[in-house]
N, C-alpha and C positions, 0 to 999 in steps of 0.2 A: 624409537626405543633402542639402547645400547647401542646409537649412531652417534658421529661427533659433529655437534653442532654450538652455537654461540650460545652464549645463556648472559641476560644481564642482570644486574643487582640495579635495584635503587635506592639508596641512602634515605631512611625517615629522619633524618637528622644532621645538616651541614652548620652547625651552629661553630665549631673548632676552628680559628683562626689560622691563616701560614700552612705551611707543609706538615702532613702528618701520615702516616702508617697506615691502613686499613685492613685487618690481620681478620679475614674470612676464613671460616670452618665449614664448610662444604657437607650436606647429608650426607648419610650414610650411602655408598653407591655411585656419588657424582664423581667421578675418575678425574681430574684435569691435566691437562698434556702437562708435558715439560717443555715451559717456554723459557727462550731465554729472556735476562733482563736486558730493558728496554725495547722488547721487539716490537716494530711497527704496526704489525700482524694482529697483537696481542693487545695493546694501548693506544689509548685516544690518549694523545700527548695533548690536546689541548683539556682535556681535563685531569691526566691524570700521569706522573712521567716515566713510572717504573713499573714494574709489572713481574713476579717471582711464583712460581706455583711446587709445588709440593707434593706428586703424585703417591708416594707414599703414605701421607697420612690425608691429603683431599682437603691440607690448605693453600690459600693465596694469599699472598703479601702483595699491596699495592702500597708503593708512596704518592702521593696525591697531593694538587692544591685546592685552595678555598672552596673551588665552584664545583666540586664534585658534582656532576649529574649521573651516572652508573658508572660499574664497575662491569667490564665486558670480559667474558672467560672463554676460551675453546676448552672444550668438556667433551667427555663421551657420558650420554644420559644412561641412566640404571635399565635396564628389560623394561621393570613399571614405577609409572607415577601414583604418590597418593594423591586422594581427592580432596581432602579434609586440609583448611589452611594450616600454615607448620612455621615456626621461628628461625632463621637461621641467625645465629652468633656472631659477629662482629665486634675486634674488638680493636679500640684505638689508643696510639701511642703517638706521643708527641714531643719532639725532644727529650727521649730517653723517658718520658715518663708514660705510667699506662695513664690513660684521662677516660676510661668511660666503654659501655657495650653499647655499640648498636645491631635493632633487632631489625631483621631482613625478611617481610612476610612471604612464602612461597606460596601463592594464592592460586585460586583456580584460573585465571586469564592463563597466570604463567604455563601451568599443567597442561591447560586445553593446547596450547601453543603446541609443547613439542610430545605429545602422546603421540604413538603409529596411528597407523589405517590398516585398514584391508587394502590385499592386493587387490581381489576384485570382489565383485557380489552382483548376484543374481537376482534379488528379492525372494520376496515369498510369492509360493505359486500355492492352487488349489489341486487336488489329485482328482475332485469331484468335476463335474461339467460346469462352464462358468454361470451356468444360471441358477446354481445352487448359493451362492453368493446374494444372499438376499437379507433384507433387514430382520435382526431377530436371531438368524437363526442362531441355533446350540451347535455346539460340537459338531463343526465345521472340521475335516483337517488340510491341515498344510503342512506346506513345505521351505523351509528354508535352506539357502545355498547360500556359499560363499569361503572364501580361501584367505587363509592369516599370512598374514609379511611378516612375522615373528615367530619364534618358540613360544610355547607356552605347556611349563612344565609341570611335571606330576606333581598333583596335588592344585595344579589350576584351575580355574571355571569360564565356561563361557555360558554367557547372558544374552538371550532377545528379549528384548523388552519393546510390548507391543502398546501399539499407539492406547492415549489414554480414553478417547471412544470404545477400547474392546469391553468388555466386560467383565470375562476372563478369559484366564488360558488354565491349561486343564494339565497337571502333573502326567510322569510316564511317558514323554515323550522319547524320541529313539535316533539313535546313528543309522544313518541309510548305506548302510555299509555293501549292502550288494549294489547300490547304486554309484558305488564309487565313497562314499564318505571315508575319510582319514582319520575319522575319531573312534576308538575301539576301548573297548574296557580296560581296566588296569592289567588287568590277569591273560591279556594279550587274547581273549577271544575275541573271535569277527561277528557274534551274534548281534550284535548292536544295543546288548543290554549296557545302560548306562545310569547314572545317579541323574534323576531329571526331575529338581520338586518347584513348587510356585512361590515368589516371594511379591509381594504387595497387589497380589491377585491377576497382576496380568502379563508378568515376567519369569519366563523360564530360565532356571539357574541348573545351569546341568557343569556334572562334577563327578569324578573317578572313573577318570579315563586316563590312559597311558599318553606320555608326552606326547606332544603335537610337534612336530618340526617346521620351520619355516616353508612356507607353499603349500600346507595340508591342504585338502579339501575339505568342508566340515556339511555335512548334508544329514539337517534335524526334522525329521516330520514328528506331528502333534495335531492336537485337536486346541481349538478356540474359538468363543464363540462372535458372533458378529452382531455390530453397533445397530441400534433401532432407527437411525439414520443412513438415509445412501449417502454414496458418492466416497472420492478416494478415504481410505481408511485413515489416513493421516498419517505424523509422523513418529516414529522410532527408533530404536536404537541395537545394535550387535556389538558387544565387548567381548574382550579376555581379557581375561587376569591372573597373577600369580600367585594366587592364593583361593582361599575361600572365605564365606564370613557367613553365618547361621542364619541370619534374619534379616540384612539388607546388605549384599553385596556391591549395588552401586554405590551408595553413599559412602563406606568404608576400604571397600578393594584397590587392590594398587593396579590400575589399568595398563594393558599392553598395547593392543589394538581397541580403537573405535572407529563405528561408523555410525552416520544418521541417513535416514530414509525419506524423502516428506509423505511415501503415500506404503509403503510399503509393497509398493506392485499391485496390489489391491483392490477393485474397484466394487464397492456395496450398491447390489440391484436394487432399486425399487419393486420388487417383488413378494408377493405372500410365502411364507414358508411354513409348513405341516411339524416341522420342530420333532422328527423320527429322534428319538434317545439312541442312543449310540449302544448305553449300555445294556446289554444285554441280558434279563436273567435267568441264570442256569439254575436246573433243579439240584446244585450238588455244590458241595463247599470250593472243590477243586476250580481252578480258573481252566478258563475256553486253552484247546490244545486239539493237535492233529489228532484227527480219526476220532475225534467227542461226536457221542451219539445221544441227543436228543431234542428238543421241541426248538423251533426257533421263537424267539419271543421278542417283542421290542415295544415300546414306547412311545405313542404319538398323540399331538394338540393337531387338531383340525385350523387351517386357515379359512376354510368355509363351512355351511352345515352340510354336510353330505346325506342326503334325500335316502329316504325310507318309506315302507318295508320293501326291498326287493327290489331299489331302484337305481340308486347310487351305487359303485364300486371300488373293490379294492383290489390294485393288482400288486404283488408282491414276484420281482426275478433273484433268482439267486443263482451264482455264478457257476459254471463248471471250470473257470480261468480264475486266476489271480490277477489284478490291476496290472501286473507286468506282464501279464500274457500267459505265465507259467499252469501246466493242467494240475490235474489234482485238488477241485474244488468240489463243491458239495456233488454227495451222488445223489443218484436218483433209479429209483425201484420203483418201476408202471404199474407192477402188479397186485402192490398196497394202496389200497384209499385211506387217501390225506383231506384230514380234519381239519377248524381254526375254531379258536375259540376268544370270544371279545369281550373285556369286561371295563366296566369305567374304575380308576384308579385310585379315588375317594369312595365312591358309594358301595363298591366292590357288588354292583349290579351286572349281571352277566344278560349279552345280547342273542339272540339267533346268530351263526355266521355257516354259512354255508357255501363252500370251495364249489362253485361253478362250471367251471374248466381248469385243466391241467396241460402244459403243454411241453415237450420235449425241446427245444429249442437248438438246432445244431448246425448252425450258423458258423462258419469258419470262422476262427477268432471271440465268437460272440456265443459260444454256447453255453445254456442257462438252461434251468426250468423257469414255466412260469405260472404262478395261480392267481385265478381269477378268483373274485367271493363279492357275495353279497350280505347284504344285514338285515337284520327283522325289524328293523327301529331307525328311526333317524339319529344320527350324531353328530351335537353340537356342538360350539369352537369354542366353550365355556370349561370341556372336560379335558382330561387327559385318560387317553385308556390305552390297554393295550392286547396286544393282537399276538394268538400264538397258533403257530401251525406247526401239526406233525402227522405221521402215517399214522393208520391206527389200526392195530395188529392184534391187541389183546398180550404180547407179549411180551416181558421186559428184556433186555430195557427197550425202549419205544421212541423214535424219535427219528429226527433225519440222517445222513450221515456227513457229518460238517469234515471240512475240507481233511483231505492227506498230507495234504505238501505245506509247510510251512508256509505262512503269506500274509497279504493283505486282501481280504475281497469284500468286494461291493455290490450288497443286496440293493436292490432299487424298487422305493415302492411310490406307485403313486396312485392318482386319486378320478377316479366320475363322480365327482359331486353332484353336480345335475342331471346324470343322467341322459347326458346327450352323447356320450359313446367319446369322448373328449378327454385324454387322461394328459391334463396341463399342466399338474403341479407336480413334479418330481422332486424326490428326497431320497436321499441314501443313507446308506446303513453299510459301515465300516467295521469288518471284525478280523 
């Protein structure tokens, strides 16, 4: 893109007898050097014997004989290609007389040809442990890396588009700008808020962010859910482009860089997943923020029955760290008893749950609290319920004390299903 490279025409039409003219109008954008006539450089003399270009208005005059098979130009290509096939204009003269258009389709072979690449790419990684990568699961998140060979200007978008096994991918994804990411909002802040929505269910289209300059770094994490089949996720795709388009950017945007992936870095476990909801709900219209105080709550399918009354377990860590190490995570007060309460999500039947042990956890790098609890009832892999824990003090507001420091943290819960002291199935909970 915007490099100078050879571009060829091929004639749908040699029917014109003798020498004739071939008077090319070049899109909007295709720049063509200034060559001299007849240069060597320039012309296949055995099809074709002159050769005159026109930088100014982006035509080419060829005189040519019978056998025309292309017309070969040094051009500098525009930043982006469109995708959609396009006419270009030809028109022929023949002894002084005009004789007829011929039409030059710019099709997708040609496009794919000379569109950029990425410099380089990473793939996509999990933030999660990799045996969270299991068939099924929901709101998985990841990460995507990778750095553009091109500009790509305000008012442009870039696109992952994940393999067509995903199910979906899930709007609100974000620039990892403390991570190093180069893509920052238009209004020049480094929070990593950015326009990120989903277009054909499993492609993040993310848009209004300030120019990108060639060499950016572009570093997106997001949640996706993962294919009900193992093994590599398959293949994909990462674009920019210089524009936008409301409802399908691949099909209609004018591409800068592409790349294609066959697995995505990816690899889906053959493992059972407990399917923890991600999203969270708070008792209060306001969205999750630093120093929010109250219950944690969350959402889970059983991958097995886990055994009741009194038998099976459930242990729930929540972090005093943020995934990057940083402190400032959930606090914790010994001196309140913490409660859980369990109900199933359809019947809105509520269970016995009773918080067992509480433990302090302060493990360099690793400290967490952690509760244990049991249930009064067995819970089947048929429901969905969900699980909320807070201190219980009598007085408002009432609740845990969720993180200080801006972040990402990772609640981890997992499961004694049988009651053999065995907690095998781990899920997490990203907030």
């Amino acid at each position: 893109m915007g490099d100078r490279q050879w571009l060829r025409f091929y004639p749908t039409n040699k029917g014109y007898g003798g020498t004739y003219f071939y008077v090319i109008k070049l899109p909007v954008d295709f720049i063509p050097y200034n060559v001299e006539t007849n240069s060597v450089d320039y012309c296949r003399t055995d099809w074709h014997t002159e050769c005159m270009s026109f930088p100014d208005s982006s035509y080419i005059v060829v005189e040519s004989f019978v056998n025309l098979g292309y017309v070969q130009m040094d051009i500098r290509y525009p930043l982006a290609i469109s995708q959609p096939n396009y006419n270009i204009k030809a028109l022929v003269w023949q002894g002084g007389r005009y004789r007829g258009i011929q039409w030059i389709t710019m099709n997708s072979g040609c496009q794919n040809e000379f569109r950029g690449t990425l410099s380089s790419y990473s793939g996509a990684v999990t933030v999660e442990e990799s045996y969270a990568l299991t068939i099924n699961k929901r709101k998985i998140q990841v990460k995507m890396t990778f750095v553009l060979r091109h500009t790509v200007p305000l008012g442009g978008t870039i696109q992952i588009v994940w393999p067509t096994g995903v199910p979906a991918a899930y709007p609100h994804c974000r620039s990892m700008t403390g991570q190093g990411s180069n893509l920052f909002a238009q209004d020049g802040s480094e929070n990593g808020e950015i326009g990120c929505l989903v277009q054909t269910s499993r492609t993040w289209v993310i848009t209004e962010f300030a120019e990108l300059s060639a060499g950016s770094t572009v570093i997106i994490m997001g949640y996706i859910d993962l294919p009900g089949s193992y093994g590599n996720l398959g293949t994909g795709e990462v674009l920019s482009y210089n524009g936008t388009h409301p409802t399908d950017i691949r099909g209609n945007g004018f591409i800068i860089d592409y790349y294609t992936d066959g697995s995505f870095q990816l690899y889906v476990n053959n493992y059972l997943s407990n399917n923890i909801d991600t999203e969270i709900t708070l008792e209060e219209t306001l969205p999750l923020r630093v120093g929010y105080v109250g219950p944690l709550q969350f959402k889970f399918k059983l991958a097995a029955t886990l055994l009741g009354p009194n038998s099976g377990k459930i242990r729930v860590r929540i972090p005093r760290r943020s995934v990057w190490g940083q402190l400032g995570g959930f606090g914790y007060e010994s001196a309140k008893k913490h409660i859980c309460k369990l109900s199933d999500i359809l019947s809105h039947d509520e269970y016995g749950c009773i918080i067992t042990t509480t433990t302090d956890d302060t493990t360099t790098n690793k400290e967490s609290i952690l509760f244990e609890m049991v249930t009064s009832s067995t819970l089947s892999t048929s429901s969905t319920y969900e699980l909320l824990i807070k201190p219980h003090t009598g007085v408002d507001p009432e609740g845990l004390l969720f993180p200080t420091q801006p972040g990402t943290y990772k609640v981890d819960v997992s499961f004694d299903c049988d009651a053999t002291g065995n907690f095998d199935i781990h899920d997490q909970l990203y907030l």
